[in-house]
C-alpha positions as CSV (number, residue, x, y, z in Angstrom):
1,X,-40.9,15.3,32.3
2,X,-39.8,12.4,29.8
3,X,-37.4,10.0,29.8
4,X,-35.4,7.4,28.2
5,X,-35.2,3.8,29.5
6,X,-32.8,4.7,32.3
7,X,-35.1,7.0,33.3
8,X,-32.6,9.6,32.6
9,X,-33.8,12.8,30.8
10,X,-32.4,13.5,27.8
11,X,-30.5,17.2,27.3
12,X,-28.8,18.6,24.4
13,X,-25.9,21.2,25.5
14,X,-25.6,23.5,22.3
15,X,-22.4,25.7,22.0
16,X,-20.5,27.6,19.9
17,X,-22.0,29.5,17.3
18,X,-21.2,32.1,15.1
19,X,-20.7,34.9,17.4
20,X,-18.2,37.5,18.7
21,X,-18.5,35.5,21.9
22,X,-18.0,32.0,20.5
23,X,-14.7,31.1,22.8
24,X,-17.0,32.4,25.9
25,X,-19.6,29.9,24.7
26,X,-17.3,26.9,24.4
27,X,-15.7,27.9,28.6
28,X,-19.7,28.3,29.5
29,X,-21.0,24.6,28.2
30,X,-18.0,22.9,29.6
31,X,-19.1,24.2,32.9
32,X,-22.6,23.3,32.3
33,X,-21.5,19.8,31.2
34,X,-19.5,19.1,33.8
35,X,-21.8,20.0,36.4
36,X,-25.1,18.5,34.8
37,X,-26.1,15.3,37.4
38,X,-25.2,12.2,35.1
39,X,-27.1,9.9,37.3
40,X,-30.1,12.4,36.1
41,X,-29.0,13.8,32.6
42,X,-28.5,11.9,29.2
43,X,-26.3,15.2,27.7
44,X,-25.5,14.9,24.0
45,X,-23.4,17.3,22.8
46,X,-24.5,19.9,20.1
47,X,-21.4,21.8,18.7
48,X,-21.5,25.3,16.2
49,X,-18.4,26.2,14.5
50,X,-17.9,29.9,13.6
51,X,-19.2,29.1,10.0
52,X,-22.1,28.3,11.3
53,X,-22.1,24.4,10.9
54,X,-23.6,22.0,13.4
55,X,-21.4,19.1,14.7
56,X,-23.3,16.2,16.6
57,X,-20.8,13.3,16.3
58,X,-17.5,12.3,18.0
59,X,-16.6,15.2,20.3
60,X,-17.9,18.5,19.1
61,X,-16.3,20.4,22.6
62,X,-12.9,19.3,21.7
63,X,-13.2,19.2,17.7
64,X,-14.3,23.2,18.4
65,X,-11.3,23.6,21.0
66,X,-9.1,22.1,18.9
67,X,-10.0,25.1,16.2
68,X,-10.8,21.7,14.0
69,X,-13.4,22.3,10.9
70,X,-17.1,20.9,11.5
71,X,-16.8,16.9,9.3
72,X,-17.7,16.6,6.0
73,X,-17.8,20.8,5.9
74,X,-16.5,20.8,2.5
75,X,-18.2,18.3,0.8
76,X,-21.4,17.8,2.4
77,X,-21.8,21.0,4.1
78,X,-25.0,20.1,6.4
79,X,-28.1,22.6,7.5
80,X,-30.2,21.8,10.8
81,X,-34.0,22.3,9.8
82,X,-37.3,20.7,11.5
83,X,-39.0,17.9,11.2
84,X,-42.2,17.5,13.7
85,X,-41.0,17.0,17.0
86,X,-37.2,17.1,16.5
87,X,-34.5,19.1,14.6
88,X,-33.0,17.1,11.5
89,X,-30.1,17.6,9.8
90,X,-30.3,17.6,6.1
91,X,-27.3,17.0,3.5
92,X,-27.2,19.6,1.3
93,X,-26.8,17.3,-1.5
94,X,-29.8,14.9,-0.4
95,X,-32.3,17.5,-0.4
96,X,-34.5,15.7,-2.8
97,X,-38.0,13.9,-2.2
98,X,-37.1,10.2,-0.6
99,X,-34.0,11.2,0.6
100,X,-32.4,9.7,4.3
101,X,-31.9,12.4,6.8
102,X,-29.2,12.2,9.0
103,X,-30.9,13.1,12.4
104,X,-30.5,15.2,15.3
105,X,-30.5,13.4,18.4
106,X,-33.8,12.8,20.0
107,X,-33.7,14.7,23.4
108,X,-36.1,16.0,26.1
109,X,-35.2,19.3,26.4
110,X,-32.5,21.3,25.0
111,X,-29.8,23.8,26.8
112,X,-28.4,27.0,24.6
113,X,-25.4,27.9,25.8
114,X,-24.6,30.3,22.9
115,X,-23.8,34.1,23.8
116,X,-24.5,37.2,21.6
117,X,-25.8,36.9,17.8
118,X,-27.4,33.5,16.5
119,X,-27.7,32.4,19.6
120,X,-29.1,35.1,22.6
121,X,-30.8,37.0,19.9
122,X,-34.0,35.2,19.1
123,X,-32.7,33.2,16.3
124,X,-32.5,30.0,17.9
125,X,-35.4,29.9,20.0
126,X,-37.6,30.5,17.1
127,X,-35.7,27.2,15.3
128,X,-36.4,25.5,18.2
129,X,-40.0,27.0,19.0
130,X,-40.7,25.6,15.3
131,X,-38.8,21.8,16.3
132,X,-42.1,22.0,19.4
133,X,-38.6,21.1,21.5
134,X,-38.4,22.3,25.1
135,X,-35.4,24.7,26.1
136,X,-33.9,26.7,28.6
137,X,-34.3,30.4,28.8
138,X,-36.3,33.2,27.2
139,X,-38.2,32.7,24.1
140,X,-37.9,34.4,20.5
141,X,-39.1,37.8,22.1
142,X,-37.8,37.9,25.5
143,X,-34.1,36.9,23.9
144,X,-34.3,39.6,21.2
145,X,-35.6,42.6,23.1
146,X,-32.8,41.3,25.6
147,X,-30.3,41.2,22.7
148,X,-30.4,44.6,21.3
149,X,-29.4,47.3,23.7
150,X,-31.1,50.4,22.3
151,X,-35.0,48.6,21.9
152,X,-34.6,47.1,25.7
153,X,-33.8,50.4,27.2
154,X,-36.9,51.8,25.0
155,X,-39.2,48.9,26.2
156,X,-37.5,49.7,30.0
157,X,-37.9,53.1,29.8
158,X,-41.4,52.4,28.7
159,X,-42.5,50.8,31.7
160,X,-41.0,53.2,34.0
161,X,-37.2,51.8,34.7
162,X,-34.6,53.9,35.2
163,X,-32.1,53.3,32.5
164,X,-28.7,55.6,31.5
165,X,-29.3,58.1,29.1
166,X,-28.1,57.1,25.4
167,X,-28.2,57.6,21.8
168,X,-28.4,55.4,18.5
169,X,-25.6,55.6,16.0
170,X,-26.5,53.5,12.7
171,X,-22.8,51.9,11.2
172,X,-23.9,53.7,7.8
173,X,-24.0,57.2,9.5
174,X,-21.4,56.9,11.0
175,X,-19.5,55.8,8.0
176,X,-21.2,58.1,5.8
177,X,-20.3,61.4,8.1
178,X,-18.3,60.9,10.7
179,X,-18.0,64.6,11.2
180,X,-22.1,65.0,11.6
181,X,-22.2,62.3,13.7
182,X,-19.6,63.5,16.0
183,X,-21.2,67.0,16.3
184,X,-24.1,65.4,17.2
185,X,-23.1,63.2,20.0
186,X,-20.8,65.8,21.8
187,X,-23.8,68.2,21.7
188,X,-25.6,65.9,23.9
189,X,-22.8,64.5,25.7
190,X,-19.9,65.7,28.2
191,X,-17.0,63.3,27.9
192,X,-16.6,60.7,28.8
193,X,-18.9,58.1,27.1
194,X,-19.2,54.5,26.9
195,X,-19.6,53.3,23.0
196,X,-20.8,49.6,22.5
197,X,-22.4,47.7,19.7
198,X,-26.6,47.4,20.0
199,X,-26.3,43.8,19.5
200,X,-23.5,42.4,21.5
201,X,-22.6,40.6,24.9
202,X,-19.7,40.0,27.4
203,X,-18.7,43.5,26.4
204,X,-17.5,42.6,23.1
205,X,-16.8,45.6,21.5
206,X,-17.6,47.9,24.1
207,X,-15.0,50.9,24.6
208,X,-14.6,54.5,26.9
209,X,-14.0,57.2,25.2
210,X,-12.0,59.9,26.7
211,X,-12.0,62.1,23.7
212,X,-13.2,63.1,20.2
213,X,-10.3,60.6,18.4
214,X,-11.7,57.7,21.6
215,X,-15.2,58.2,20.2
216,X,-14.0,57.7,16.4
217,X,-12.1,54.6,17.4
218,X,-14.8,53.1,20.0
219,X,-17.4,53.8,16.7
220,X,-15.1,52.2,14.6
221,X,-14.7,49.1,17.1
222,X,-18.0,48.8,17.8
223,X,-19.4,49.5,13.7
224,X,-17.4,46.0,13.4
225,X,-19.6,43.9,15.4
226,X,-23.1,45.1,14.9
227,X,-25.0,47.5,11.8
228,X,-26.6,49.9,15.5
229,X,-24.4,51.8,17.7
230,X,-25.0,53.0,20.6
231,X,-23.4,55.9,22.7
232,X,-24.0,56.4,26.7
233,X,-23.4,59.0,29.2
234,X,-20.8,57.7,31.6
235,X,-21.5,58.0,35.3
236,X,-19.3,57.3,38.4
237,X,-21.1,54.5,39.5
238,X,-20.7,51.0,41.0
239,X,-21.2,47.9,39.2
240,X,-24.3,45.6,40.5
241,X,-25.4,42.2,39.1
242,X,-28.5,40.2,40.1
243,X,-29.3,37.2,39.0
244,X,-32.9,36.2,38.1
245,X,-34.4,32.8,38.1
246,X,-38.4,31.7,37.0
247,X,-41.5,32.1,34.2
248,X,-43.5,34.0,35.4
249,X,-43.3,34.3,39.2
250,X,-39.4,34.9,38.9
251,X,-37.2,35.5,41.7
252,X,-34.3,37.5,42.4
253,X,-30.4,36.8,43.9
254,X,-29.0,38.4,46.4
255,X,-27.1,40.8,44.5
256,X,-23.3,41.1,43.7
257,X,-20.6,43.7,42.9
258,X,-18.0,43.8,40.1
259,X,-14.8,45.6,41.0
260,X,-13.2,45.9,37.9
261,X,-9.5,45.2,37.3
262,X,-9.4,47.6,34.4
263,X,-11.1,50.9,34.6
264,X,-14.8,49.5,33.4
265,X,-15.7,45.5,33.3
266,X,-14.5,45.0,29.9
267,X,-14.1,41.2,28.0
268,X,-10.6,40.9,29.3
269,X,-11.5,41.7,32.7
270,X,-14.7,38.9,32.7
271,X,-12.8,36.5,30.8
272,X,-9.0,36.4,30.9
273,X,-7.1,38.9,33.6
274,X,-9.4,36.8,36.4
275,X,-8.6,39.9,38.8
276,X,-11.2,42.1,38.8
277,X,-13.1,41.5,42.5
278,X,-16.5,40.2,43.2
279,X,-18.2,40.6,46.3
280,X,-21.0,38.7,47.1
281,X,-23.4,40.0,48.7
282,X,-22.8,43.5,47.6
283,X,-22.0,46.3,50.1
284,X,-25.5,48.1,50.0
285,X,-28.2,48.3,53.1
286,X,-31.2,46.4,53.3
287,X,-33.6,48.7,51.6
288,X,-31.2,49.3,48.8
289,X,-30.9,45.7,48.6
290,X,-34.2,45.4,48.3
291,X,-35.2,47.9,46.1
292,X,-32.6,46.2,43.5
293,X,-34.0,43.2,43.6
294,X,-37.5,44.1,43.0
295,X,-36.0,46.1,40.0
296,X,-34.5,43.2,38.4
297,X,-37.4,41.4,38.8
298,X,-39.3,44.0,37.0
299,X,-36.9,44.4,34.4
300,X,-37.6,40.4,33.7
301,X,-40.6,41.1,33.6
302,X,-40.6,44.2,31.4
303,X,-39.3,42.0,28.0
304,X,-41.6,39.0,29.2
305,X,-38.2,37.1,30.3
306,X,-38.2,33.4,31.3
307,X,-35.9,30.9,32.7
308,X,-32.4,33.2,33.6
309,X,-31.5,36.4,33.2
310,X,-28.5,38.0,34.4
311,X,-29.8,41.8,35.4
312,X,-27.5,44.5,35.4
313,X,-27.2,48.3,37.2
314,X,-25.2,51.1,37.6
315,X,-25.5,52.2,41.5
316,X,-24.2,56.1,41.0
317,X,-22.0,57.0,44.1
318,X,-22.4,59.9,45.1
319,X,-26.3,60.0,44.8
320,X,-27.2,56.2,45.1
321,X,-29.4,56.1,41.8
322,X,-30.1,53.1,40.8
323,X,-29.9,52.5,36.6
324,X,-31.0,48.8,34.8
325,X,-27.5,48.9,32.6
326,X,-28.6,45.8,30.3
327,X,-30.3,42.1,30.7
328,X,-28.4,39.3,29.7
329,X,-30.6,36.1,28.6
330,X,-28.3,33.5,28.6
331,X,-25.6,35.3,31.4
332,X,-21.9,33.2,31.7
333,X,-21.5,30.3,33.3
334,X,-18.2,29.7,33.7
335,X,-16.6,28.9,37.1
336,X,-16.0,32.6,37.7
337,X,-19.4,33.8,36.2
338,X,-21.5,35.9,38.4
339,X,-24.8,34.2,37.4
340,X,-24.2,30.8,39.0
341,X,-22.2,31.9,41.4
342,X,-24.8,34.6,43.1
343,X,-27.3,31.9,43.2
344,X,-25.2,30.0,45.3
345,X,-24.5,32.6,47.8
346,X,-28.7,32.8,47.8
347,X,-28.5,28.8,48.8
348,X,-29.0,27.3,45.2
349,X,-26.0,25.7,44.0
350,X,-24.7,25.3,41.0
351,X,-26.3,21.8,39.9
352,X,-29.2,22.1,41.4
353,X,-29.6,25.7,39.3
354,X,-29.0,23.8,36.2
355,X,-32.2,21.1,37.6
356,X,-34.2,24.6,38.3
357,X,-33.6,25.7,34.7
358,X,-34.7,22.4,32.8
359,X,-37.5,22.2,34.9
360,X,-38.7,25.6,33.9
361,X,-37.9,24.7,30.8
362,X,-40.1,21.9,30.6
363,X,-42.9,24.1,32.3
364,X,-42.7,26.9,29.5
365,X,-43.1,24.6,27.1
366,X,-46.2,23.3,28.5
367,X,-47.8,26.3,29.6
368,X,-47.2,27.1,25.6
369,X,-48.8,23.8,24.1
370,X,-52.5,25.0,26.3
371,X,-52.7,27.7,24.0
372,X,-54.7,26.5,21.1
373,X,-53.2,27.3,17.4
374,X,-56.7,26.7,15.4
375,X,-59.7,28.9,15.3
376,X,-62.7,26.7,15.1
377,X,-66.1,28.2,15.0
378,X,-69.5,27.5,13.5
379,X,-70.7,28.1,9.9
């Protein structure tokens, strides 16, 4: 691993973004920030404002707090493209032949902190993929099959998970003829059902419908967030979270259980009531525990995962089934996040998971540069 003259390494904390789940984002990176090892770290601070604009200078935490626009985002709006090696960020108005470039900061390795779209989804790992810089967590494939609900439960199912059964509701359908749509999912369906956008995390948009005016209005919420819909059987089930760590000889957490405040883990719960209970370890024997963790593990493994990945299941009661609900590539990590905090139950704490991470980090990316990109052979 590189480092600067004070043999620090140097890591860019990105946050914000453009997301449903940009406030989430901001609580996550402080976490991160705070907890980083300074006598280790170099962090520079690499804000996104909901329009989408990159902020490296002064304070981009607190301008983004502080609800502030990203500088200059009138006048000299600025885009982040690459330059060999590093990200460089360009002034719209400059974008001529023999122009300066205003440049991103130089860093070893770089930490995404962004939940949900533009950020979990692929987008930003294949930016940085095309920078050659090093960051934490899955890359452009793992992140988008992890992203969208409906083609990781097809890629699960594929490889012989157990997963909930569902169905896929496209926003013009749905919009086009309600009624049809309706028919369709209460054919297949006994209420209730869960009803949740395809692309979406920290149950952003994610509702229970009771009834046939609950399903129009979950559609409705959920149509707002993402273009795919998608409707689920609910079960009576307990909520288990493992947390996932590694390339690709990952390990898995001791596993934890969400007892809800509200009647299913919903944003408010995760994120503002603070009430809903978490029990770490969860209540279940020794062969259930183990059978869990070897699921999330193969569920990692399954979207060809790296770094972190929260896994999630439904445990039904009365039967003990075990369902993969969803992966989440770049899980919460705030102070009552589930991610961080099952590793340290499993004797990993907090800063030393964020050391585990950059390492990995740093291994991806040089497992990636053996591969060779040119095709030589002979004429």
């Amino acid at each position: 691993m590189t480092s600067i003259g004070n043999g620090k390494i140097r890591v860019a904390v990105l946050f914000g973004g453009k997301s449903g789940e940009h406030e989430v984002s901001l609580a996550s990176a402080r976490s991160v920030i705070e907890a980083l090892d300074k006598t280790k770290y170099e962090i520079h601070q690499v804000g996104i404002d909901p329009g989408g604009r990159w902020i490296t200078a002064g304070d981009p935490m607190q301008l983004l707090r502080g609800g502030e626009p990203a500088p200059e985002a009138s006048a000299d709006e600025r885009e982040v493209g690459c330059d060999g090696s590093a990200l460089t960020t360009v002034p719209r108005r400059d974008l001529l032949p023999g122009t300066d470039h205003v440049r991103f900061p130089v860093v070893d390795v770089v930490f995404p902190v962004l939940h949900g779209t533009y950020g979990e989804d692929g987008t930003i790992q294949g930016l940085l993929e095309l920078a050659d810089l090093a960051y934490v967590g899955a890359d452009v494939l793992g992140s988008a099959v992890g992203m969208d609900k409906a083609i990781q439960k097809a890629v699960l199912a594929a490889q012989g998970l157990p997963v909930v059964e569902s169905t896929l509701v496209l926003r013009k359908r749905w919009q086009e003829d309600p009624a049809r749509i309706t028919a369709q999912v209460e054919a297949r369906f006994d209420y209730p059902v869960f009803v949740k956008p395809a692309n979406a995390g920290s149950s952003v948009g994610v509702s229970k419908a009771h009834d046939r005016a609950e399903l129009a209005q979950g559609l409705d919420l959920a149509a707002r967030f993402d273009r795919k819909l998608l409707v689920e059987a609910a079960i009576d089930a307990r909520e288990i979270e493992v947390s996932v760590l590694g390339n690709d000889d990952p390990i898995a957490s001791v596993p934890g259980e969400v007892v809800p405040c509200n009647e299913f883990y919903d944003y408010r719960a995760k994120y503002i009531d603070g009430n809903s209970g978490l029990e770490i370890p969860a209540r279940l024997s020794p062969e259930q525990t183990k059978e869990i963790r070897d699921l999330a593990v193969r569920a990692f493994q399954a979207i060809d995962c790296a770094g972190m990945a929260r896994v999630d299941f439904f445990v039904e009661k009365n039967t003990g089934q075990m369902y993969v609900n969803e992966l989440n590539t770049i899980p919460g990590f705030t102070d009552i996040s589930m991610y961080p905090k099952l590793w340290e139950a499993s004797g990993l704490p907090y800063t030393e998971l964020l050391d585990r991470l950059i390492n990995l980090a740093m291994e991806r990316r040089q497992d990636k540069r053996a591969s060779q990109t040119r095709y030589e052979f002979d004429h």
